[in-house]
DSSP file (Angstrom, degrees, kcal/mol; ACC not computed):
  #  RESIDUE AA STRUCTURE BP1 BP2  ACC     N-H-->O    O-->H-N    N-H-->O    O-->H-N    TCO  KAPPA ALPHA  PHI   PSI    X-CA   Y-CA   Z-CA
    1    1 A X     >        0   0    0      0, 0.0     4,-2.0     0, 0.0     5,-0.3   0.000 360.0 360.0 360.0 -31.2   92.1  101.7  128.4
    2    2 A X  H  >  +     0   0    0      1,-0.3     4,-4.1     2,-0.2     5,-0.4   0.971 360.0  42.2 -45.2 -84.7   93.2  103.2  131.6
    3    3 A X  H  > S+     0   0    0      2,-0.2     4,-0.6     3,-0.2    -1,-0.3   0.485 105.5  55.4 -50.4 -11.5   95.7  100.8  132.4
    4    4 A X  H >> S+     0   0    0     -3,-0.3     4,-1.6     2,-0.2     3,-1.1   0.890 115.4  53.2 -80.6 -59.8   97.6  100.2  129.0
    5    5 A X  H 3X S+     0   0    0     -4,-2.0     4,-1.8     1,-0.3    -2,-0.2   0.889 109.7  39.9 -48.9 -46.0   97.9  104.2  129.3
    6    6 A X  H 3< S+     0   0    0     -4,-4.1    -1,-0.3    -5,-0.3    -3,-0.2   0.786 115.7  56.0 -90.1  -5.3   99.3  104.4  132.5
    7    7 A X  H << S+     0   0    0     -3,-1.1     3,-0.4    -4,-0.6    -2,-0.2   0.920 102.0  51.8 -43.3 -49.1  101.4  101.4  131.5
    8    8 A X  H  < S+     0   0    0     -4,-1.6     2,-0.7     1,-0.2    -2,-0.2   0.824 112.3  53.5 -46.3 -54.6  103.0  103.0  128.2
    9    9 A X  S  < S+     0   0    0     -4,-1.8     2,-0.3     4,-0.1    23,-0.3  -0.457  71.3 150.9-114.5  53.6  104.0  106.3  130.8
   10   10 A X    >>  -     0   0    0     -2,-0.7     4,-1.0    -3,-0.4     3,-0.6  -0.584  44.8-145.1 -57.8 120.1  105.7  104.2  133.3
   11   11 A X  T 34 S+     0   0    0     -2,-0.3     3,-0.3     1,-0.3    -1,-0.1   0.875 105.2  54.0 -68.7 -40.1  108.1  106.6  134.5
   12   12 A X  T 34 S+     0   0    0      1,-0.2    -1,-0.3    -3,-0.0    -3,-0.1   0.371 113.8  48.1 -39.3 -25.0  110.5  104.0  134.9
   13   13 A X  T <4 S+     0   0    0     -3,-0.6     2,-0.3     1,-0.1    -2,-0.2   0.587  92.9  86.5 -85.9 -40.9  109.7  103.0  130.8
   14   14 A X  S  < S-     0   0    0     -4,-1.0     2,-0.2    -3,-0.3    79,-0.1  -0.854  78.5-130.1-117.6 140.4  109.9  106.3  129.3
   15   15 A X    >   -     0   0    0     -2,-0.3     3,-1.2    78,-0.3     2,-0.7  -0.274  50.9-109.3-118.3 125.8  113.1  108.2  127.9
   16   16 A X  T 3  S+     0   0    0      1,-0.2    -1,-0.1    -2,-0.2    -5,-0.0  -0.569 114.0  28.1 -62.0 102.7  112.1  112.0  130.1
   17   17 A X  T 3  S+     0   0    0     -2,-0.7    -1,-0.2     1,-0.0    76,-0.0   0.554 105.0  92.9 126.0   2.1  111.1  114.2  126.8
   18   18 A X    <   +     0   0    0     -3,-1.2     2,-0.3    74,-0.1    -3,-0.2  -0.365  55.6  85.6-124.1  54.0  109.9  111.1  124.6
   19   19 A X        +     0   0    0     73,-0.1     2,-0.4    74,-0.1    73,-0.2  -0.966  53.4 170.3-145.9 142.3  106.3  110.6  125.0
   20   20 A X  E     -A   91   0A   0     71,-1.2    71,-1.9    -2,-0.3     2,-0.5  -0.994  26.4-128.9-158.3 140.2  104.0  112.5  122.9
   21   21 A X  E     -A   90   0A   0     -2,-0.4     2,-0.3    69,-0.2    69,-0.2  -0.919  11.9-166.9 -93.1 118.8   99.9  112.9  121.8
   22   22 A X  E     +A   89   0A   0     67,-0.9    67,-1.6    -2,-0.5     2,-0.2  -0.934  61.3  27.7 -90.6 155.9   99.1  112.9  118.6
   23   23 A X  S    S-     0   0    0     -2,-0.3     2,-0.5    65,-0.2    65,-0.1  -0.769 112.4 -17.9  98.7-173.5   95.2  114.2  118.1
   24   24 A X  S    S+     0   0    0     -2,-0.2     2,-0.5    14,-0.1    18,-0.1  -0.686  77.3 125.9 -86.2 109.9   93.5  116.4  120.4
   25   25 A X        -     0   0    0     -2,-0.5    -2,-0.1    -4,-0.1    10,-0.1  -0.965  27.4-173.9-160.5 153.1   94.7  116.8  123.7
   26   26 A X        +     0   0    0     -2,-0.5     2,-0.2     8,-0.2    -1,-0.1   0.459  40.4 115.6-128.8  -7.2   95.6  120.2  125.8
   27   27 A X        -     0   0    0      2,-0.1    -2,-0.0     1,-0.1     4,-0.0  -0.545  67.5-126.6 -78.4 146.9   97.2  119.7  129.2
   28   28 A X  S    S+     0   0    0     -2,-0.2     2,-0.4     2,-0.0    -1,-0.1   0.673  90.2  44.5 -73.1 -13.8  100.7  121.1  129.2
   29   29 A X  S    S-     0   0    0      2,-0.1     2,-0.9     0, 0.0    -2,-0.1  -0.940  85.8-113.2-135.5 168.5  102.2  117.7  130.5
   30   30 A X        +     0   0    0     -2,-0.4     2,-0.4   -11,-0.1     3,-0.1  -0.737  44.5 156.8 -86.7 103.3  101.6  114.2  129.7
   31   31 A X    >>  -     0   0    0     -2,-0.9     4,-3.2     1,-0.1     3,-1.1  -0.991  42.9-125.5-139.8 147.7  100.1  112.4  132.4
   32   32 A X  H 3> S+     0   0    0     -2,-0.4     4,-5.2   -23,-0.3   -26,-0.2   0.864 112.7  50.7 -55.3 -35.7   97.9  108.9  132.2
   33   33 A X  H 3> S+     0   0    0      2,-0.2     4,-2.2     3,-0.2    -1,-0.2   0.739 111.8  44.9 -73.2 -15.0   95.1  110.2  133.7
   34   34 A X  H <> S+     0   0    0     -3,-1.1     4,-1.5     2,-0.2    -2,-0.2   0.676 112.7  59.4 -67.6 -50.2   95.0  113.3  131.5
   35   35 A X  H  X S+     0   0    0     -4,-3.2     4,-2.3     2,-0.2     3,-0.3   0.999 105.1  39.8 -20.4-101.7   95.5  111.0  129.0
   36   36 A X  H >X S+     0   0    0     -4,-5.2     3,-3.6     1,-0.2     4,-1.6   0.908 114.6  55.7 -46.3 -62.9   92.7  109.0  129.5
   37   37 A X  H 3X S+     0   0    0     -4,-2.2     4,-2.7     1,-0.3    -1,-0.2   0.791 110.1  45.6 -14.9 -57.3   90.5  112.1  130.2
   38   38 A X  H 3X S+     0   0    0     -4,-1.5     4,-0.8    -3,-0.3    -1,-0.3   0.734 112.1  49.0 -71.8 -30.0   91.3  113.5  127.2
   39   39 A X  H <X S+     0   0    0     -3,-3.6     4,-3.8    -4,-2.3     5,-0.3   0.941 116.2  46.6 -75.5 -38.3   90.9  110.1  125.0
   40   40 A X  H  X S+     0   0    0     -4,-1.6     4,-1.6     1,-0.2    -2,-0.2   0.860 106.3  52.0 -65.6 -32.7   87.4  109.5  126.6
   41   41 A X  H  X S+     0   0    0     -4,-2.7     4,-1.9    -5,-0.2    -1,-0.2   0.920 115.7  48.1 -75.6 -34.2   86.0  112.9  126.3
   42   42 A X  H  X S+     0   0    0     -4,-0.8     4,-2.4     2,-0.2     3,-0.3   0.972 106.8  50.5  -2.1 -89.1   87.1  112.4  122.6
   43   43 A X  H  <>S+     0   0    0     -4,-3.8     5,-1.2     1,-0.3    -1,-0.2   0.877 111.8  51.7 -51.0 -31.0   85.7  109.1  122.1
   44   44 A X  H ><5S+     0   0    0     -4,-1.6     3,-1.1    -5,-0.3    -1,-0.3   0.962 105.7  52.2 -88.2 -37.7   82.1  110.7  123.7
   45   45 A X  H 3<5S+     0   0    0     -4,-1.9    -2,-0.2    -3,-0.3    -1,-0.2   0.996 124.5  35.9 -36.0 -63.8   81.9  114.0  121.1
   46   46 A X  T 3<5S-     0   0    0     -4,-2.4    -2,-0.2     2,-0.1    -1,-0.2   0.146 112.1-130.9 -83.2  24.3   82.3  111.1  118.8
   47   47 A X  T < 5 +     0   0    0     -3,-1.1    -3,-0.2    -5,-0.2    -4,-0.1   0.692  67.3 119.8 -12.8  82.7   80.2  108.2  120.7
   48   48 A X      < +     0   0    0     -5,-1.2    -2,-0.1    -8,-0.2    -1,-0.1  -0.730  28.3 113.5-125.4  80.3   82.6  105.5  120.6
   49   49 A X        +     0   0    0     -6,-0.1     2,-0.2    -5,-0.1     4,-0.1  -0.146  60.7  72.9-123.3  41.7   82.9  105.0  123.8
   50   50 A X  S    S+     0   0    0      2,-0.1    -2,-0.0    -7,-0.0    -7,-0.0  -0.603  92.4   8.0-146.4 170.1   81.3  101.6  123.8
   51   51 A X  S    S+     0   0    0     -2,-0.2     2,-0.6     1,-0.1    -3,-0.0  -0.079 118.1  21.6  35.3-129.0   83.0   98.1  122.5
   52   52 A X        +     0   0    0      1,-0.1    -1,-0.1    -3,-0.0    -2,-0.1  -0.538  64.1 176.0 -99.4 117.0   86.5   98.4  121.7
   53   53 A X        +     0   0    0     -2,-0.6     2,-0.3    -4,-0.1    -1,-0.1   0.530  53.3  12.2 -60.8 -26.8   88.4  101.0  123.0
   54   54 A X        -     0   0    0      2,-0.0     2,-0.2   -50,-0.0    -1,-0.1  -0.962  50.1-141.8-162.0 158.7   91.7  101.2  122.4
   55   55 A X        -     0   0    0     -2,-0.3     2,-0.4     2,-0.0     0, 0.0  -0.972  28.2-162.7-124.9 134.7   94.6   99.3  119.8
   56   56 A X        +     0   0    0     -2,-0.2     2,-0.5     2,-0.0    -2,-0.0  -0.973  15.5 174.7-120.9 121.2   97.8   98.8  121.9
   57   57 A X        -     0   0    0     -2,-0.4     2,-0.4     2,-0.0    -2,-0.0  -0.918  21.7-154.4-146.0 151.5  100.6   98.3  119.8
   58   58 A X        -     0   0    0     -2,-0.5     2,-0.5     2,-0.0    -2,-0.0  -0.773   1.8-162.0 -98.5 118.0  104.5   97.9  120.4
   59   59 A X        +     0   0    0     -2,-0.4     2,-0.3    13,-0.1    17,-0.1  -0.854  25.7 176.0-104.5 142.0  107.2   98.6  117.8
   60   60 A X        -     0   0    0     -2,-0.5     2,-0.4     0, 0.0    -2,-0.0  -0.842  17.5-145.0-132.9 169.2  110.6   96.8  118.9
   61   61 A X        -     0   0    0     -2,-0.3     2,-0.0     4,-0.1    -2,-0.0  -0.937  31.3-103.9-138.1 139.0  114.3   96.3  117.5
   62   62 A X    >   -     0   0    0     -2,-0.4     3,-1.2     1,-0.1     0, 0.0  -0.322  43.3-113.7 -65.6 159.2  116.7   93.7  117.6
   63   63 A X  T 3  S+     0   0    0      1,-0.2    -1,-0.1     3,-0.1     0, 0.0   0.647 116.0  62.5 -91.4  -1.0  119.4   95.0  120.4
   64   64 A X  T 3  S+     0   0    0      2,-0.0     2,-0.8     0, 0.0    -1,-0.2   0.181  79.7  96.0-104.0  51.9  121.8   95.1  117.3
   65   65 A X  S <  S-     0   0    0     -3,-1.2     2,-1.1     2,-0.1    -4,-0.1  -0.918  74.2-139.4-100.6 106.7  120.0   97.4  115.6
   66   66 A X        +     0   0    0     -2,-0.8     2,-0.4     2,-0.0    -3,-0.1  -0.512  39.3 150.5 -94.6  92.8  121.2  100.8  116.1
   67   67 A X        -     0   0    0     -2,-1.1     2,-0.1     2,-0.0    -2,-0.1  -0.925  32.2-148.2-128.7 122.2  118.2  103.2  116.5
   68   68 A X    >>  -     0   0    0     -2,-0.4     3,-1.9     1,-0.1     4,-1.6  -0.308  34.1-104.3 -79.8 170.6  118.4  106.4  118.6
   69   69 A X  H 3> S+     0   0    0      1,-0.3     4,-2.4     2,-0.2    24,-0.1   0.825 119.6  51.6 -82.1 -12.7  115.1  107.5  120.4
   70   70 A X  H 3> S+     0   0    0      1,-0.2     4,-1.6     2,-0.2    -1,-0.3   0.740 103.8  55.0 -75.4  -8.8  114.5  110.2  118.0
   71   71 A X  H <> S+     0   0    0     -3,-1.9     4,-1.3     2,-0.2    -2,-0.2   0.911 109.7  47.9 -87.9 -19.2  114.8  108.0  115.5
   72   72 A X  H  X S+     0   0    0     -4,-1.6     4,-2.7     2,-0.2    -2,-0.2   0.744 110.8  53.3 -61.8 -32.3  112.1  105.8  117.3
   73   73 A X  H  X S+     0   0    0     -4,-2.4     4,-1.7     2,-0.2    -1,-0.2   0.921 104.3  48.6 -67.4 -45.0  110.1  108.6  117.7
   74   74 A X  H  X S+     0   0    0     -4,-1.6     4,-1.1     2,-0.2    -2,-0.2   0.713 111.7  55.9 -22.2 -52.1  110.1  109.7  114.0
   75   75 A X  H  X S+     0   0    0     -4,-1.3     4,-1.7     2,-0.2    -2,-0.2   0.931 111.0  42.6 -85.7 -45.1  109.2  105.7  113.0
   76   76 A X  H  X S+     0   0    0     -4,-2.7     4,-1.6     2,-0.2    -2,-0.2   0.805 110.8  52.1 -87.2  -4.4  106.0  105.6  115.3
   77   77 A X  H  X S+     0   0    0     -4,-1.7     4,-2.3     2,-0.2     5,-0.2   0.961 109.6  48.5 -50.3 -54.3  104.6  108.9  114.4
   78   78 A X  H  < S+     0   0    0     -4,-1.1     4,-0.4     1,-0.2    -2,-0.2   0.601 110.3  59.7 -71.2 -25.2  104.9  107.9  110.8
   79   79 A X  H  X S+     0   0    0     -4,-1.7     4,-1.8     3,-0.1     3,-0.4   0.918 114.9  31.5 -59.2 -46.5  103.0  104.3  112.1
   80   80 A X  H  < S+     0   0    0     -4,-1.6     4,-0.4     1,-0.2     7,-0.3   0.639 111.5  64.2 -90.1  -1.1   99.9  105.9  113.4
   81   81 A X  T  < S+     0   0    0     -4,-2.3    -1,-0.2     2,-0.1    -3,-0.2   0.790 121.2  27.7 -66.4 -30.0  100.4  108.7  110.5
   82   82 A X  T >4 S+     0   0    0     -4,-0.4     3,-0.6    -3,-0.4    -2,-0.2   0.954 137.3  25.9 -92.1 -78.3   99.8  105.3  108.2
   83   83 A X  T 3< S+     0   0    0     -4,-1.8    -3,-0.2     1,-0.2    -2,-0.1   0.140 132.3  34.1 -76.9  20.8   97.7  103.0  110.3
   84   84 A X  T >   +     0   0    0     -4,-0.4     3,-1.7    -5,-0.2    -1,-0.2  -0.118  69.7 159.8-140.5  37.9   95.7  105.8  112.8
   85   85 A X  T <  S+     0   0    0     -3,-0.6     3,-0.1     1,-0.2    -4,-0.1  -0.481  75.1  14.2 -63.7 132.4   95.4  108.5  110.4
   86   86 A X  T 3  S+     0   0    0      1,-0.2     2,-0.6    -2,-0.1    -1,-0.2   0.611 108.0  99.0 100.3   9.1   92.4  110.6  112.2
   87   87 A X  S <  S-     0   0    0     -3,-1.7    -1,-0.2    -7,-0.3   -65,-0.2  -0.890  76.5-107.2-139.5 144.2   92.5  108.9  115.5
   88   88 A X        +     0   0    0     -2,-0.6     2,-0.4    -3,-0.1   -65,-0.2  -0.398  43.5 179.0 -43.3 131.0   94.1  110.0  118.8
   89   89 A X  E     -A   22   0A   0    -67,-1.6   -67,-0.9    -2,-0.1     2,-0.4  -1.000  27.5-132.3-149.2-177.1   96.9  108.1  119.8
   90   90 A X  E     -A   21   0A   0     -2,-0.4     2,-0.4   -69,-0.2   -69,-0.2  -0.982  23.3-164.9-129.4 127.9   99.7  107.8  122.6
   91   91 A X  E     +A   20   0A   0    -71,-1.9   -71,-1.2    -2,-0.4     2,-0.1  -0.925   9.6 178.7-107.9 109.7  103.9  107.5  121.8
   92   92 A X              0   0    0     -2,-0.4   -73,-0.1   -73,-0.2   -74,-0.1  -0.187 360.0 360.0-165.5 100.8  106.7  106.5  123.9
   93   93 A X              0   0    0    -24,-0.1   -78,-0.3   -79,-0.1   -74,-0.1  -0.196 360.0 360.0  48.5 360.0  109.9  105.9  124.1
């Protein structure tokens, strides 16, 4: 789980100001290891911290598709609002 998180926040990946938590999480900046901290300590209140950890999943656009990054952001909140209702997840841009 580590590593798909600090994949996803690639600085080199991510848009500056377009990565976001939804779920519980409390450090003022987004960092993978904060990240993970914050999913695991999660996952252990709730003891799933065993078998499968994590769903990784990528929404993409044809390159004539015109979608701004808010508008990308707006469409995967409203993914894990549908398929993660209740669950931690990680967004970015």
């Amino acid at each position: 789980m580590k590593n798909v998180i600090q994949y996803v926040l690639q600085e080199k990946k991510v848009i500056d100001g377009y990565a976001d938590i939804i779920g519980p999480y409390e450090p003022d900046r987004i960092t993978y290891d904060d990240v993970y901290q914050a999913f695991l300590e999660e996952k252990k209140i709730w003891k799933k911290d065993s078998g499968r950890m994590y769903a990784h999943n990528i929404i993409s656009f044809h390159r004539d598709e015109k979608v701004n990054p808010e508008e990308c952001m707006e469409i995967a909140r409203k993914f894990c609002d549908q398929f993660f209702s209740g669950h931690q997840s990680l967004i970015a841009v």
